[in-house]
GUGUMAR-461338 format. One record per residue: residue in three letters; x negated, y negated, z negated of N, C-alpha, C in turn. Coordinates in Angstrom, 3 decimals. Each point is the difference from the previous one (the first is absolute). Layout:
BEGIN
{node 'ALA', {X, Y, Z}, {X, Y, Z}, {X, Y, Z}}
...
This chain:
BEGIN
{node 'UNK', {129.231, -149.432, 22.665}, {0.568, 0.381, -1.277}, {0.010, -1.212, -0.917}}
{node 'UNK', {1.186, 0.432, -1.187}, {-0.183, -1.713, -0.668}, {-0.940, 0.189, -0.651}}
{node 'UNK', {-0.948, -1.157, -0.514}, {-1.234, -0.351, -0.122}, {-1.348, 0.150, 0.267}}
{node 'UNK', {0.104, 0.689, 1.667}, {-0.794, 0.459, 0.766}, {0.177, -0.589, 1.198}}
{node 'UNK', {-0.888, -0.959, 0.245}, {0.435, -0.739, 1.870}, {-0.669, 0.597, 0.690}}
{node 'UNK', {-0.564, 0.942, 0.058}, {-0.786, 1.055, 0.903}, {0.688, 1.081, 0.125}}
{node 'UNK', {0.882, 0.316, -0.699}, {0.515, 1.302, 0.476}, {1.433, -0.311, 0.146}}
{node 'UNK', {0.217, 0.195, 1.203}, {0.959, 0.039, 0.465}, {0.958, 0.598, 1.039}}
{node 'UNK', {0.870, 0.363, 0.532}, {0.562, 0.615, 0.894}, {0.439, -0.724, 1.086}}
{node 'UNK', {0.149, 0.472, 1.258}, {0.302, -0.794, 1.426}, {1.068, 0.742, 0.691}}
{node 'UNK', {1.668, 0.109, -0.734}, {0.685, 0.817, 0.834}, {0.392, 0.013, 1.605}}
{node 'UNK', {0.560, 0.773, 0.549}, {0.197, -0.433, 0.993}, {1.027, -0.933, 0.610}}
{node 'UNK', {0.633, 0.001, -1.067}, {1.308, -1.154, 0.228}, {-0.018, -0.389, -1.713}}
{node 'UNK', {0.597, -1.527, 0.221}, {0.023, -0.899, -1.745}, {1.183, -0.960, 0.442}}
{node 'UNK', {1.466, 0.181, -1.052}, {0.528, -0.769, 0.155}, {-0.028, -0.962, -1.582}}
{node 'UNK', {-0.085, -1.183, 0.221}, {-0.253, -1.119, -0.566}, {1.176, -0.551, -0.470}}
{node 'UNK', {0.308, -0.973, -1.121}, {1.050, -0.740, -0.125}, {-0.527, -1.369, 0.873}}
{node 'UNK', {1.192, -0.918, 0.401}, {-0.467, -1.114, 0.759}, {-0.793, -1.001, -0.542}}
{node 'UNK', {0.089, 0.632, -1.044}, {-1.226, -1.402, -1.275}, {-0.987, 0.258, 0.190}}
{node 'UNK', {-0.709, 1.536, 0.590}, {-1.498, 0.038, -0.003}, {-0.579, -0.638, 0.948}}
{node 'UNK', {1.262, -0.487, 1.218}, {-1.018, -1.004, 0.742}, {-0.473, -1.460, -0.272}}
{node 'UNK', {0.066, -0.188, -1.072}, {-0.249, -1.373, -0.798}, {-1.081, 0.187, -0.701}}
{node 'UNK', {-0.631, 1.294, 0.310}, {-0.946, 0.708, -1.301}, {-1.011, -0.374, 0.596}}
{node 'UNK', {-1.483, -0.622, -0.112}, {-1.194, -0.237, 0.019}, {-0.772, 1.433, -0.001}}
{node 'UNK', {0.496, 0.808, -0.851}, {-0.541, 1.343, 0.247}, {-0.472, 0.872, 1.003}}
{node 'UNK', {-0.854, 0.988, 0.152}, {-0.210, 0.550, 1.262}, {0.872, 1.589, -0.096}}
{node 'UNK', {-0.298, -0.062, -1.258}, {0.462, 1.669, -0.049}, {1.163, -0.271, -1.025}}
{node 'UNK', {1.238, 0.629, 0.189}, {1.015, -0.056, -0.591}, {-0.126, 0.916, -1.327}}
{node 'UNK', {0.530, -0.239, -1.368}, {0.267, -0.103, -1.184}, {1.117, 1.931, 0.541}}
{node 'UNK', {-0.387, 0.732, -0.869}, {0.932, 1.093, 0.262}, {0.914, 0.034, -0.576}}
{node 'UNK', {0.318, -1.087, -1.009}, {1.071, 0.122, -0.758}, {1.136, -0.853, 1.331}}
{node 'UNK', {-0.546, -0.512, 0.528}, {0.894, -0.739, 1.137}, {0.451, 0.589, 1.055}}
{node 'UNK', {-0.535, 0.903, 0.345}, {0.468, 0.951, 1.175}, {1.210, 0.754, -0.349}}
{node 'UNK', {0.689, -0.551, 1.352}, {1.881, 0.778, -0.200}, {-0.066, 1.359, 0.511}}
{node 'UNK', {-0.968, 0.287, 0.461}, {-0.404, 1.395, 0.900}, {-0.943, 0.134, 0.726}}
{node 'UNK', {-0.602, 0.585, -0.026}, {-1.862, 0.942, 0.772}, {0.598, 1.376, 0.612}}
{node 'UNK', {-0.484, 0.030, 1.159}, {0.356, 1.005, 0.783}, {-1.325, 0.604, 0.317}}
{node 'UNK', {-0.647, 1.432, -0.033}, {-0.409, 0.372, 0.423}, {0.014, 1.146, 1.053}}
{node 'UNK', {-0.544, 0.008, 1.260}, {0.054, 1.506, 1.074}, {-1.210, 0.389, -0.233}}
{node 'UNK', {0.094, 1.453, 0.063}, {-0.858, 0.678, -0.221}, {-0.962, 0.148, 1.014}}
{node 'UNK', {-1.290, 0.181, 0.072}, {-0.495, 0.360, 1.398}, {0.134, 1.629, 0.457}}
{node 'UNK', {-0.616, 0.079, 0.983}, {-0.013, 1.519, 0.721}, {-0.737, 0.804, -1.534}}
{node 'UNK', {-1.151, -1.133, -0.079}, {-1.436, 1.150, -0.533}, {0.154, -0.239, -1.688}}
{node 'UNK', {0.923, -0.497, -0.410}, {-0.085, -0.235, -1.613}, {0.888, 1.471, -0.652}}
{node 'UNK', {-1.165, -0.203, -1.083}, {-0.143, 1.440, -1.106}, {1.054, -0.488, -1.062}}
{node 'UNK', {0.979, 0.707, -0.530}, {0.539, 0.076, -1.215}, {-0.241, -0.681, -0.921}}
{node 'UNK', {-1.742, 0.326, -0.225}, {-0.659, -0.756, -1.111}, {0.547, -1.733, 0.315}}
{node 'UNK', {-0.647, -0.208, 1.386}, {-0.422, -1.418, -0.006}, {1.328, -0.492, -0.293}}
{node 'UNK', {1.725, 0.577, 0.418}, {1.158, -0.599, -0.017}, {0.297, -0.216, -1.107}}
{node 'UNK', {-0.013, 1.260, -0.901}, {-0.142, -0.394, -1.701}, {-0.147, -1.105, -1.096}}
{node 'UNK', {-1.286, -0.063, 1.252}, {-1.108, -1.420, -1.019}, {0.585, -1.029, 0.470}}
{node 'UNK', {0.607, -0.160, 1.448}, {0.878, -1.751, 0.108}, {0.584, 0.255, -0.486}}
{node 'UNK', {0.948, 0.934, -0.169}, {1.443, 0.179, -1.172}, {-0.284, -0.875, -1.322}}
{node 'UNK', {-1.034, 0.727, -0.236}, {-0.387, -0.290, -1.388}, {-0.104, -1.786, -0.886}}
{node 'UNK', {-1.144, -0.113, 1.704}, {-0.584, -1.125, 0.007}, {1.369, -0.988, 0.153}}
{node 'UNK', {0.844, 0.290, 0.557}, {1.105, -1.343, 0.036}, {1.191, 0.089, -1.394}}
{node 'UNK', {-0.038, 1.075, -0.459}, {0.570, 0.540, -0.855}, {-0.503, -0.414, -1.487}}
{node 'UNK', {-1.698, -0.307, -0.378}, {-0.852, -0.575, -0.640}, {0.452, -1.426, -0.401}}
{node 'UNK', {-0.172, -0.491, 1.777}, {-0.262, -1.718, 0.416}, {1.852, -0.360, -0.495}}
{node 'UNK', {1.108, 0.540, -0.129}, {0.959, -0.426, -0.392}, {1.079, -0.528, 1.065}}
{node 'UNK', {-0.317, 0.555, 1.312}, {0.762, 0.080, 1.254}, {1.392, 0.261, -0.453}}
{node 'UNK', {1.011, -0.310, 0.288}, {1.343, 0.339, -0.177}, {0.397, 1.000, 0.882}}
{node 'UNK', {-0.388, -0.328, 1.463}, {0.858, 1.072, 0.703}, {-1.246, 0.518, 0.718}}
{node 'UNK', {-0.037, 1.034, 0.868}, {-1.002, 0.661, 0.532}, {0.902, 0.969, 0.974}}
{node 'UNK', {-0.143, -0.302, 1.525}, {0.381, 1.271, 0.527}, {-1.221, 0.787, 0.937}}
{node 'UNK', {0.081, 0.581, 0.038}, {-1.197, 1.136, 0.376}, {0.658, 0.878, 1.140}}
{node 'UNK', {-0.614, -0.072, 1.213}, {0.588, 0.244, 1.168}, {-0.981, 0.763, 0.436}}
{node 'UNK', {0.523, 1.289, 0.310}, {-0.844, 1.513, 0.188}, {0.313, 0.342, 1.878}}
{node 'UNK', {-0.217, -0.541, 0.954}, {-0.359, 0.323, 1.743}, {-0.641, 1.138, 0.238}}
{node 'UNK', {-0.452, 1.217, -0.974}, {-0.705, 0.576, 0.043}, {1.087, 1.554, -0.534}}
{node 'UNK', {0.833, -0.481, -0.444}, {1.134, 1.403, -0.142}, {1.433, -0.791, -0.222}}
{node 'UNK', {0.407, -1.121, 0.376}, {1.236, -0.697, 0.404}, {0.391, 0.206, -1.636}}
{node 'UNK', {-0.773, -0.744, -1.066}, {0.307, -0.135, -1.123}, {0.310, -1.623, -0.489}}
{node 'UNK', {0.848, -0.466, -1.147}, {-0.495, -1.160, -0.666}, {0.437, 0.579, -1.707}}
{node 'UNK', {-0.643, -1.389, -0.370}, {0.135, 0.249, -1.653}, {-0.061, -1.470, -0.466}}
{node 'UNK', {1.273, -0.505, -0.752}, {-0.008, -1.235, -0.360}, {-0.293, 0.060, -1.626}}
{node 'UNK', {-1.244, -0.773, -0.523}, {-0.205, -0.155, -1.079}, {0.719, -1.223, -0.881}}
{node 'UNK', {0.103, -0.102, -1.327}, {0.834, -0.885, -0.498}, {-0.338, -0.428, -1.756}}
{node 'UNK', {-0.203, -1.179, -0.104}, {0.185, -0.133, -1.436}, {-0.977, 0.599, -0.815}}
{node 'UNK', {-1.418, -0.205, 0.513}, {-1.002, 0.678, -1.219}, {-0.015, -0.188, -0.988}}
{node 'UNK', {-0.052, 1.036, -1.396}, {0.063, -0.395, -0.908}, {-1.415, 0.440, -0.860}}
{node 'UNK', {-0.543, -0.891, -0.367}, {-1.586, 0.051, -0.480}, {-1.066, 0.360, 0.868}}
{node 'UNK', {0.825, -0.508, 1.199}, {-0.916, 0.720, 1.155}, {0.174, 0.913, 0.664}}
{node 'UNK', {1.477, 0.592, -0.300}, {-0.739, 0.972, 0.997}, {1.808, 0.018, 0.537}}
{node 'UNK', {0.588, 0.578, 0.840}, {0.991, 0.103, 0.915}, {0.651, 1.677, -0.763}}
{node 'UNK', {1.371, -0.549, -0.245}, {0.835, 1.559, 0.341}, {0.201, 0.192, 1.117}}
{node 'UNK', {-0.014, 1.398, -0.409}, {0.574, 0.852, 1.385}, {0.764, -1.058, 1.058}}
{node 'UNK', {-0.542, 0.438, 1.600}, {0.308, -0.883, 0.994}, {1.441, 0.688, 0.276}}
{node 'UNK', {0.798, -1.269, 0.758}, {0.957, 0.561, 1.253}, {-0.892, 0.491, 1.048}}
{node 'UNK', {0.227, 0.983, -0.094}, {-0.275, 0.609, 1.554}, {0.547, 0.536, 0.741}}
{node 'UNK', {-0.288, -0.115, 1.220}, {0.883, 0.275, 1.339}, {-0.308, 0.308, 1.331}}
{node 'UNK', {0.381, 0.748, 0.971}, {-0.594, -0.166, 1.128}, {0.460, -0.852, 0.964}}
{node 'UNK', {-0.955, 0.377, 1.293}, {0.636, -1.253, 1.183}, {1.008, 0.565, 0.602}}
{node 'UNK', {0.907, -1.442, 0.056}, {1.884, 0.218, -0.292}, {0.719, 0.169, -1.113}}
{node 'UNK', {-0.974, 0.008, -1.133}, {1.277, -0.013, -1.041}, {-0.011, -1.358, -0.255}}
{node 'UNK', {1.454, -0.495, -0.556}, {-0.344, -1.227, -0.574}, {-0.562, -1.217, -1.434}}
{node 'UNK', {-0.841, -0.503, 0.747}, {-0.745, -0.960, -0.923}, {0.471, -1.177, -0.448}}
{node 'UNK', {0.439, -0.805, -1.089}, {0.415, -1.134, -0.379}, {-1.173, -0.537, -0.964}}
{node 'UNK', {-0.637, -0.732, 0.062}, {-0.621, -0.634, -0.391}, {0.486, -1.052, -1.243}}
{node 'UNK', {-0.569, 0.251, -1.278}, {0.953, -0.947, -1.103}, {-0.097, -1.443, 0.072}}
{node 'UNK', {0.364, -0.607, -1.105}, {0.591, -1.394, -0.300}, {-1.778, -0.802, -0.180}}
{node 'UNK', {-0.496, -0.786, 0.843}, {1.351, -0.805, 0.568}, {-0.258, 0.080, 1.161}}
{node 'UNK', {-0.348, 1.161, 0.888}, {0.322, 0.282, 1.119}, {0.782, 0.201, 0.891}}
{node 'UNK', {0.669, 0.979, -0.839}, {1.272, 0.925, 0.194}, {0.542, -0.038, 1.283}}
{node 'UNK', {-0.951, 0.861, 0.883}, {-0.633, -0.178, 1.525}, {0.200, 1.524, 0.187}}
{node 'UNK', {1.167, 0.555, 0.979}, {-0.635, 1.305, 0.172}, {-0.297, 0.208, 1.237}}
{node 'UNK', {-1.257, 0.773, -0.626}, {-0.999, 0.784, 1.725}, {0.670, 0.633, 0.755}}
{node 'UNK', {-0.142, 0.339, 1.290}, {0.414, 0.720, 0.464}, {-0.943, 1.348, 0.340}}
{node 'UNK', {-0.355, 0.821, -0.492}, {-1.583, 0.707, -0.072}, {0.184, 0.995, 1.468}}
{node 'UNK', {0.774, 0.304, 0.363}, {0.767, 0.768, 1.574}, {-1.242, -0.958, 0.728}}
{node 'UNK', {-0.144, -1.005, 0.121}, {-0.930, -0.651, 1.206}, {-1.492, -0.124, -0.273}}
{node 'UNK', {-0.052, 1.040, -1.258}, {-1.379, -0.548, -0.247}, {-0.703, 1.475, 1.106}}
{node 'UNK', {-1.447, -0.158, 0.136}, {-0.759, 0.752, 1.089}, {-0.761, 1.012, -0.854}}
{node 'UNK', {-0.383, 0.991, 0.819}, {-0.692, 0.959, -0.836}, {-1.273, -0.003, 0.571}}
{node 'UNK', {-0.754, 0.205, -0.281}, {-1.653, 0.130, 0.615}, {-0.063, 0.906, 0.952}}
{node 'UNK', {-0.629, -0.050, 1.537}, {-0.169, 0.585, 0.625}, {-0.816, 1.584, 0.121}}
């Protein structure tokens, strides 16, 4: 979090601009992240999904997609404002995902896997 180097988040995917590899840093600045992806696990509670929501939503993440293997869900977060995220795009697997500027990358969510 900003002004907290101890608390921090470890998504499962971080895309970077190409400048952060010039960065001396270990842990990337959240205002720098073009997108954090998180999958959910089998065993995670509501609560706990909430609180990363929150927590990246806090830290000033721009984009956030949140990838649900557990009922063939996603939810793309966007643009927090004081912290916290409006209402997501959401969608299931196969609908389609475009990812914003300056991505402007679309998923194809049809290939994503569902938990066994």
């Amino acid at each position: 979090m900003p002004g907290d180097t101890d608390d921090y988040c470890t998504p499962d995917l971080v895309v970077l601009p190409d400048s952060w590899d010039t960065d001396d840093e270990w842990l990337a600045d959240p205002a720098d992240v073009e997108l954090a992806v998180e999958v959910i696990s089998k065993s995670e509670k509501a609560h706990q999904i909430t609180g990363k929501n929150g927590w990246y939503g806090a830290a000033g993440v721009r984009t956030l997609l949140v990838v649900d293997p557990r009922f063939g869900r996603w939810a793309l977060y966007r643009d927090p404002d004081a912290g916290v995220y409006p209402d997501p795009v959401e969608g299931t697997f196969g609908d389609p995902l475009v990812l914003p500027e300056p991505l402007s990358t679309a998923v194809d969510t049809a290939c994503l896997p569902l938990y066994g």
